[in-house]
N, C-alpha and C positions, 0 to 999 in steps of 0.2 A: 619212185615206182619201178624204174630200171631195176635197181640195184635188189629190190624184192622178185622182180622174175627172174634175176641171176640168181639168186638162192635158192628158188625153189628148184631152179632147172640142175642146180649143182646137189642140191637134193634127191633131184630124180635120178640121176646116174651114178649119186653114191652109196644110194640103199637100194639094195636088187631086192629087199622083200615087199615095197609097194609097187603096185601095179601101177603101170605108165597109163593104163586106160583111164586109173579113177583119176588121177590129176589130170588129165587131156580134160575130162569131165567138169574137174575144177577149176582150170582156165575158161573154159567155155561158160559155167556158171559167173564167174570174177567179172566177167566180158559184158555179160548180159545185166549184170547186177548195176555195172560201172555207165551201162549205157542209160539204165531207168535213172540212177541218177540224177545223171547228165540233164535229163526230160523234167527231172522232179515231181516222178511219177510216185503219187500218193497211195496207188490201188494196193489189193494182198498180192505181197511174192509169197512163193514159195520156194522152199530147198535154197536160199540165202545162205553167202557161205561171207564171215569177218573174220579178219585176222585179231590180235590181242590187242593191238595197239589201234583198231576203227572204232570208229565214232558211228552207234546206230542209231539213224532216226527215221520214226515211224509213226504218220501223219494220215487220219481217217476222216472221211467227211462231216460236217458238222451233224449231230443224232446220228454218229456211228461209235463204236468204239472198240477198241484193239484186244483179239481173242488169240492169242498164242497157243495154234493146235501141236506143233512141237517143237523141240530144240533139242540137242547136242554139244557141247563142249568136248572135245578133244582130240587124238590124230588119227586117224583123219578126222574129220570133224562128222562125216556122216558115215559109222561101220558099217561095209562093204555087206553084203549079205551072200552066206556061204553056198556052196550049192549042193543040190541035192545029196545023202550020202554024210553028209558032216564034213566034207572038205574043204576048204578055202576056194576063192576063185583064184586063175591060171594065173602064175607068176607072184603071187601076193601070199601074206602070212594069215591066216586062220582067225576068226575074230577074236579068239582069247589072247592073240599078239596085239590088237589094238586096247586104247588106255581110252576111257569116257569119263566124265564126271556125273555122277546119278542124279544130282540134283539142277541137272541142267534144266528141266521143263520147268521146274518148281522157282530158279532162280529166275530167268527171263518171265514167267509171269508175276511175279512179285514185281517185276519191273515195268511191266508195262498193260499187263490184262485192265481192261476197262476203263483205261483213260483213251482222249481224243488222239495224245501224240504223246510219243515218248521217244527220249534219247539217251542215250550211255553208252559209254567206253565199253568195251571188250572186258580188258583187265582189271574194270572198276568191279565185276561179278564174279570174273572169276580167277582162279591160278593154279599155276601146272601143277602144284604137289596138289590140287582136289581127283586128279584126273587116274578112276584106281585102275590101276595094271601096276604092279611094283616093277616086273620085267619088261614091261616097255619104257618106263619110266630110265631104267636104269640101260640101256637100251641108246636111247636119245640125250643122256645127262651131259655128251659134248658135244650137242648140236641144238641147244635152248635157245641159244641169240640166233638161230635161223627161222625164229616164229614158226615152229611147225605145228601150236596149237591154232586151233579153228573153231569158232562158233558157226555150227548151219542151225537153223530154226524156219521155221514156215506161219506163217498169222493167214489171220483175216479180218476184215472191219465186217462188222455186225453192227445191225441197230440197237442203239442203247436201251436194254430191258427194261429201263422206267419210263420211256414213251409210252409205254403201254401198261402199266403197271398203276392200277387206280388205289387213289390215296384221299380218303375224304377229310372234311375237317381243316383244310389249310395243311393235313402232314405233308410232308417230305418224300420223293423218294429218292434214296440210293442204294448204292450196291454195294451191300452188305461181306460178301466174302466174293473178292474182285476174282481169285480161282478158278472158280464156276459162274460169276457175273450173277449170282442172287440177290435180286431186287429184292428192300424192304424197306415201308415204311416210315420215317420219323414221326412221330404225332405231337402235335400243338398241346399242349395243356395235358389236362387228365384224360384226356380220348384215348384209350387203347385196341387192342386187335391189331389183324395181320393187315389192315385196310382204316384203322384207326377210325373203326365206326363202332365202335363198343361205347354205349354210353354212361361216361363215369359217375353218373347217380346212378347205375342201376346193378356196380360193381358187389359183391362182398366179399366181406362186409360192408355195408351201406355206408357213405362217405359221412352222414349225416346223422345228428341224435334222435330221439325220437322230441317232438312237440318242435320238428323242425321242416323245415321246405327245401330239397335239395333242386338245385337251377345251375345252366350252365355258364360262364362269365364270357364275353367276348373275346380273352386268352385264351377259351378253351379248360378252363379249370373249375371245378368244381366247388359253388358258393353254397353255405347252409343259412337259412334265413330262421331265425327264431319266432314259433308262433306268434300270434298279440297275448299278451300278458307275460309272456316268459323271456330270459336272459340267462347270458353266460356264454362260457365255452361249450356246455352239453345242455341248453335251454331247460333248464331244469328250475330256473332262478324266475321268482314272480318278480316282475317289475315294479318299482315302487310307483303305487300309481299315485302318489303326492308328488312325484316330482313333477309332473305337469298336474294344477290344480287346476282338480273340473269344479271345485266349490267355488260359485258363484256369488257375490256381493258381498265378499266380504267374511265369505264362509271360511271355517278353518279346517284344516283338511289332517286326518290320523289315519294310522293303517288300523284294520282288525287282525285279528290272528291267522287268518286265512294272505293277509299282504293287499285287502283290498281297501277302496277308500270311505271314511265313513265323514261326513258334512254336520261341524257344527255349526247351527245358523245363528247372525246375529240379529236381533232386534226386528220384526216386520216382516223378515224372509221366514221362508220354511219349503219344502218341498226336497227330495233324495238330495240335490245339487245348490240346496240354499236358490233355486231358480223362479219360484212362487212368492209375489208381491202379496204379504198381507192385507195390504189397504183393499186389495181386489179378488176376495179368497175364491176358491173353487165352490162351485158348492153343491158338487157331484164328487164319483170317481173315474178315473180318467178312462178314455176307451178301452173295452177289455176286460174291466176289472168290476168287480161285482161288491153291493156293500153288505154285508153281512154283521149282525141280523141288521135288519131296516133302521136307520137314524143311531147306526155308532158310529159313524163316519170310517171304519173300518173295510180296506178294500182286499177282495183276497182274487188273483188269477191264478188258473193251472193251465200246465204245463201240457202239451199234444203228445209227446214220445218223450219215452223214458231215457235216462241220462247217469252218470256215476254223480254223488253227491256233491265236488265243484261244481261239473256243468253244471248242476241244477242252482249254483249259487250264480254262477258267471248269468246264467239264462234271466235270473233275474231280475242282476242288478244290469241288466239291456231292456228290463222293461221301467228302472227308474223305481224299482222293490227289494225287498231282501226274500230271503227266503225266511218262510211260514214259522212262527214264535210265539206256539201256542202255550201262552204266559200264564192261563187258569183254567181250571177244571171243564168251567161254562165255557171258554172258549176250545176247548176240545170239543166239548159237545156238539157246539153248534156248529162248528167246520164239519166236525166230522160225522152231523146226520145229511150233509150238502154232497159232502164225498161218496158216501156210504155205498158200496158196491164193490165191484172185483177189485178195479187199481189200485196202486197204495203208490204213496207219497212221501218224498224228504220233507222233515222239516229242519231249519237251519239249526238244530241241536248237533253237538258233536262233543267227544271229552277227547279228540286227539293234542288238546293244551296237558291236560292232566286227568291221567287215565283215573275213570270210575266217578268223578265229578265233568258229567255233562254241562255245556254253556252255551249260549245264544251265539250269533256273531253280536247282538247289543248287549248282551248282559246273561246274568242269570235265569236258568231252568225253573226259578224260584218253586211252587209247591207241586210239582208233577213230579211224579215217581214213574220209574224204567224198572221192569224186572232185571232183577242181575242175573237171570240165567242167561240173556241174553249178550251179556257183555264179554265176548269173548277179548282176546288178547289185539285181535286185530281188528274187532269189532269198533269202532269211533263214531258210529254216524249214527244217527237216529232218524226211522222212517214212523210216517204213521199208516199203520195196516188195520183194515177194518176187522175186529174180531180182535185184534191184538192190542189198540189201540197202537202207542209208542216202541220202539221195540232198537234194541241195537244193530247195524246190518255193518259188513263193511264197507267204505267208504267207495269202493268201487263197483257194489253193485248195483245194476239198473232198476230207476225209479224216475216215478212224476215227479215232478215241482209243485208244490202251490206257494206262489208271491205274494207276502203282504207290504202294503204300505196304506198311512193312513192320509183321508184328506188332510192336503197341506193346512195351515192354518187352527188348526182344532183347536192346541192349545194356549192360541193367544187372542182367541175371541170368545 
């Protein structure tokens, strides 16, 4: 420490163009700096002046963090300010004779903005050839080993911007560009926004397919749940509903063409699900369902709101029926003097297997004829419209249902 106030002081009387004030200034600073030390006083200094070879450490209370309002590198280390007039102050050289490095604010906060503590060398940031004056530079080029470069800089501890920066969802926050200490952010999972409350099903495009349920996962990520009856990657895939069999006693269970299940029953059983004990037949039709005409044991229900042509199959086969399979003339008839009025109705006819040859889900159209003006290209389903009787519509437009199914047991008694 001696041997550095001999240099400086051989310093001062060997260059007459620094002022003896601003170094009296800069002992006085050293003095004051050496004594906080000493204390291990953590609070903000300012106008701090380090040589190239100190070690800086800067320590803020815990929810504070270190704001680096300036700094300077180089000799002196804080330029003199001229005075009025554009001339230098009394006895010293004009600030375009002093040398700075530009990047001095930008370096010290790269070093230390927005953390609790920070420490580093002098000459780990910086070095005499950054410091632009060529003519000072060249100037001083036989007086380097007298460390005549200087770091001054001045801080403050600030409260850490993410105490108060709301982050929902489990995100994160931190501080994003330490520069200016802007708080942002991290979010848990698919949660986005500036506050990571933007809710990721409700993004788009939509996370999810259509005939699917988008939920959020306790990651935080975004889950798509495939309707009942559909599968896949874009729910798009009817489920094989044989691979759980709902046929009962023995029942054997085939898809239709639609993918749904259809119940061959053995011996005694009979009913949608093989679930009707022959020995103990029905000998009505089930709630709901109406026998038309009186003693066919044929049950026909409709439908309250209208539906696209699956629904109206899915609706039915939830009442343990298929959809309406009006198989002869007399029974078009007789449905359709029970119908007769504004509504109109699918029935389970469709040629979307093979276009222009309409078919049951059980079988053949057998002697019913369809106008073919009606069969257009996208045309597949067949409704029955009063005044039109039969007619092709597509398969997406809204209609009633009417459900047939017959009492169980008919044909084994």
């Amino acid at each position: 420490m001696k041997l550095q106030i001999l240099c400086v002081i051989g310093f001062i009387c060997g260059v007459s163009c620094i002022n003896q004030n601003i170094f009296r200034k800069y002992l006085e600073l050293r003095q004051q700096r050496l004594l906080a030390r000493g204390k291990k006083n953590s609070e903000s200094k300012e106008n701090d002046i380090f040589d190239d070879d100190e070690v800086v450490t800067i320590n803020c209370d815990e929810g504070e963090v270190i704001s680096v309002e300036n700094a300077n590198y180089g000799s002196p280390a804080k330029p003199h300010k001229p005075r009025k007039g554009g001339k230098g102050s009394k006895g010293g050289k004009s600030k375009k004779d002093q040398c700075s490095d530009p990047q001095s604010l930008a370096k010290v906060k790269g070093a230390c903005n927005g953390k609790q503590t920070c420490e580093f060398t002098v000459s780990d940031l910086f070095n005499e050839d950054d410091c632009i004056n060529e003519e000072m530079l060249a100037a001083m080029s036989g007086s380097k080993s007298s460390n005549n470069m200087q770091l001054w800089f001045g801080y403050q501890c600030k409260p850490n911007p993410c105490l108060s920066f709301y982050c929902a969802h489990d995100g994160t926050c931190e501080l994003a560009n330490l520069l200016d200490l802007t708080p942002q952010c991290n979010c848990m999972g698919d949660w986005t926004g500036d506050h990571c409350d933007d809710d990721p099903c409700e993004t788009d495009p939509k996370p999810c397919p259509e005939k699917s349920t988008c939920s959020i996962k306790s990651d935080g990520s975004a889950s798509c749940c495939c309707d009942e009856e559909y599968t896949g990657d874009q729910c798009d895939v009817l489920v094989d509903a044989c691979t759980v069999n709902p046929c009962q006693n023995g029942g054997q269970c085939t898809l239709d063409s639609q993918g749904l299940p259809v119940c061959t029953c053995v011996s005694d059983f009979d009913g949608t699900f093989c679930d009707v004990n022959c020995q103990w037949p029905m000998s009505s039709c089930p709630t709901g369902f109406t026998e038309i005409p009186t003693g066919s044991r044929n049950c026909y229900y409709t439908c309250d709101t209208e539906t696209s042509w699956l629904g109206a199959v899915f609706e039915c086969r939830a009442q343990g029926a298929y959809l309406w399979e009006p198989n002869t003339p007399t029974e078009l008839t007789a449905i359709g003097q029970v119908l007769d009025g504004a509504d109109r109705y699918w029935t389970g006819a469709s040629d979307q297997t093979d276009e222009g040859t309409p078919t049951f889900e059980l079988g053949s159209l057998g002697a019913l004829t369809l106008s073919p003006d009606s069969n257009g290209a996208n045309s597949d389903c067949v409704a029955y419209e009063p005044g039109d009787d039969l007619i092709y519509r597509t398969c997406q437009t809204q209609r009633k249902c009417v459900c047939e199914i017959q009492i169980p047991c008919a044909t084994q008694n």
